[in-house]
C-alpha positions as a printed NumPy array, in Angstrom:
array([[-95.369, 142.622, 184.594],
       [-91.861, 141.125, 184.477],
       [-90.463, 138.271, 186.424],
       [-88.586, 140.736, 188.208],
       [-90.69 , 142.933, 189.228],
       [-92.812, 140.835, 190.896],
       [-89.797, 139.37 , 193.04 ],
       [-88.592, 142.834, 193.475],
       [-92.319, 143.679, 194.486],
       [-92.338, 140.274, 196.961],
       [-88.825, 141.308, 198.576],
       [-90.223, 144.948, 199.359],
       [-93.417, 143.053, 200.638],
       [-91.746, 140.367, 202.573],
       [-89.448, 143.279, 204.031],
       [-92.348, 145.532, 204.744],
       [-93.386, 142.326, 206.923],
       [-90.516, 141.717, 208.459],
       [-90.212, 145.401, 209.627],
       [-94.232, 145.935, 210.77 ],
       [-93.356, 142.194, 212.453],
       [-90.523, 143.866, 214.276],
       [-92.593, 147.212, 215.358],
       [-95.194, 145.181, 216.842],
       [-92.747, 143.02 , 218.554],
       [-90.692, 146.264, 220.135],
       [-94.163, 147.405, 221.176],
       [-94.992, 144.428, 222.779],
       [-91.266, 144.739, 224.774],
       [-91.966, 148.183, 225.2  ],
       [-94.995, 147.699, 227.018],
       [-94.014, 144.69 , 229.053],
       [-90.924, 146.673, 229.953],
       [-93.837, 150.353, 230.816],
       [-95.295, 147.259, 233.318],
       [-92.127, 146.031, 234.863],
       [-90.909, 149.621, 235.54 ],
       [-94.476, 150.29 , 236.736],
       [-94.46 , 147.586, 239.267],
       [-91.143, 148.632, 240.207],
       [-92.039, 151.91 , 240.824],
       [-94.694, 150.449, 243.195],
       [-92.597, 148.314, 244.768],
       [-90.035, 151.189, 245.664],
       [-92.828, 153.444, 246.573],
       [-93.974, 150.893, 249.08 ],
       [-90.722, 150.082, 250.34 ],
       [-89.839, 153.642, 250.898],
       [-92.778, 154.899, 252.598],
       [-92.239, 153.498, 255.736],
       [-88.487, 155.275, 255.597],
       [-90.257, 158.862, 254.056],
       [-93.022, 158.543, 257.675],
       [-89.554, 157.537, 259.951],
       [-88.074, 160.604, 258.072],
       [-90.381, 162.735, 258.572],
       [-90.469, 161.559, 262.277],
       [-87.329, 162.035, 262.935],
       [-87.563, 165.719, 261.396],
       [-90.065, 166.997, 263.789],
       [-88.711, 165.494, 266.566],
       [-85.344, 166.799, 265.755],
       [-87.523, 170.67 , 264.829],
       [-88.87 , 170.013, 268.509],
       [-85.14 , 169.248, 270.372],
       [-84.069, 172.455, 268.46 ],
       [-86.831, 174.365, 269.593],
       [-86.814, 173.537, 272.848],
       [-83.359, 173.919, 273.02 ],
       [-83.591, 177.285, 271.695],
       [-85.733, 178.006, 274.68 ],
       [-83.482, 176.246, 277.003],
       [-80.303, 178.787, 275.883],
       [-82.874, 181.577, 275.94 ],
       [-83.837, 180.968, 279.573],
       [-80.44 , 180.345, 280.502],
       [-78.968, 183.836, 279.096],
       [-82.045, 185.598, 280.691],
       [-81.04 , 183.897, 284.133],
       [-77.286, 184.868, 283.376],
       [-78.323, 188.298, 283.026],
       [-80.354, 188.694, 285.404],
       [-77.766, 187.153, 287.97 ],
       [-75.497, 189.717, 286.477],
       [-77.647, 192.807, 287.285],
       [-78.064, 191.352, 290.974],
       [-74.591, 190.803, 291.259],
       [-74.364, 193.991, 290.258],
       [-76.769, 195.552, 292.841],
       [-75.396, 193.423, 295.45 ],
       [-71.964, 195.002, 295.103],
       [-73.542, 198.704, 295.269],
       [-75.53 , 197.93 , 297.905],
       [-72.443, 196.726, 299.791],
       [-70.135, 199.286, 298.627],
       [-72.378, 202.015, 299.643],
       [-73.333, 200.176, 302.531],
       [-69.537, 199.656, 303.717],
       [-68.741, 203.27 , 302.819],
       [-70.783, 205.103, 304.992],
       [-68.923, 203.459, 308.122],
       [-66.199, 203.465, 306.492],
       [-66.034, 207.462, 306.37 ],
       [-67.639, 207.425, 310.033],
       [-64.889, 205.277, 311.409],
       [-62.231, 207.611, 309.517],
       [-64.023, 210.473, 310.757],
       [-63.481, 209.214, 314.573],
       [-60.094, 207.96 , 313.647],
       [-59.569, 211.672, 312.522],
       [-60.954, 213.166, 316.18 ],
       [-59.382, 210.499, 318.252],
       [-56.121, 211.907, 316.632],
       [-56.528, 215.289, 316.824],
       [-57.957, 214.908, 320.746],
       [-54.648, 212.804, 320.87 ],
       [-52.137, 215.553, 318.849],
       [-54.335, 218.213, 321.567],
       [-53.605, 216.608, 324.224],
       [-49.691, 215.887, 323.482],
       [-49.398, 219.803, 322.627],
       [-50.949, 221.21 , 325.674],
       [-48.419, 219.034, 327.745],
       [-45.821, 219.464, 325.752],
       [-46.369, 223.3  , 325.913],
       [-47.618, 223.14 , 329.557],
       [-43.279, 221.786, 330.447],
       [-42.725, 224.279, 328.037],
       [-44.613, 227.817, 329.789],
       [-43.426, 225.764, 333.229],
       [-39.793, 225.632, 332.616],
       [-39.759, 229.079, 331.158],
       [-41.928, 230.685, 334.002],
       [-39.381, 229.354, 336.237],
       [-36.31 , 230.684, 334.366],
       [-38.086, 234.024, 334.186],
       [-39.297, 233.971, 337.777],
       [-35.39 , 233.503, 338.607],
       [-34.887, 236.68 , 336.36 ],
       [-37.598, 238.861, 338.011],
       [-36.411, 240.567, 340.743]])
């Protein structure tokens, strides 16, 4: 073999060092680095926890306020409605209970007036037959 050759042959081996020296040397950083973001992973996951349980605490309480307002508004409209069928009731009741009088009292009112108008015509028609007898007794001979 030639001179060159065999530094030609030690450059591509001190090379091929130098590269399998700088795989295992990124595999080494890449696993310390796999560790760190392991442990950091941890570490969030046990910071955040806590907040996920408070989180979730807060959501069924806040599923619970909703529900039971829910039922809250639903009782109330049932109470409105109900309040607005008595109402209702309570005005026919008194509308049909002031009517009835009502037409009673009218129906008086009406007889009162007509025993009234009676009354006023059979006096003024009793001066009336008087003063006419007594111009036609004058007459009769």
């Amino acid at each position: 073999m030639n001179r060159w050759t065999e530094i030609f042959l030690g450059v591509i081996a001190i090379a091929t060092l130098a590269m399998a020296a700088a795989q295992i040397g990124i595999i080494i950083t890449a696993s310390l680095l796999a560790r760190r973001v392991a442990r950091l992973a941890d570490s969030v996951e046990r910071e955040l926890k806590p907040i996920f349980g408070h989180l979730n605490a807060i959501g069924r309480d806040a599923s619970r306020a909703a529900a039971l307002a829910t039922a809250q508004i639903e009782r109330a409209d049932k109470m409105v409605a109900d309040l607005g069928v008595r109402f209702d009731d309570a005005l026919v009741k008194l509308q049909s209970s002031l009517s009835v009088p009502a037409r009673e009292g009218r129906a008086l009112l009406s007889a009162f007036r007509a025993a009234f108008d009676a009354v006023r015509e059979a006096r003024q028609s009793g001066r009336t037959r008087q003063g006419r007898g007594e111009d036609e007794d004058a007459l009769f001979i």
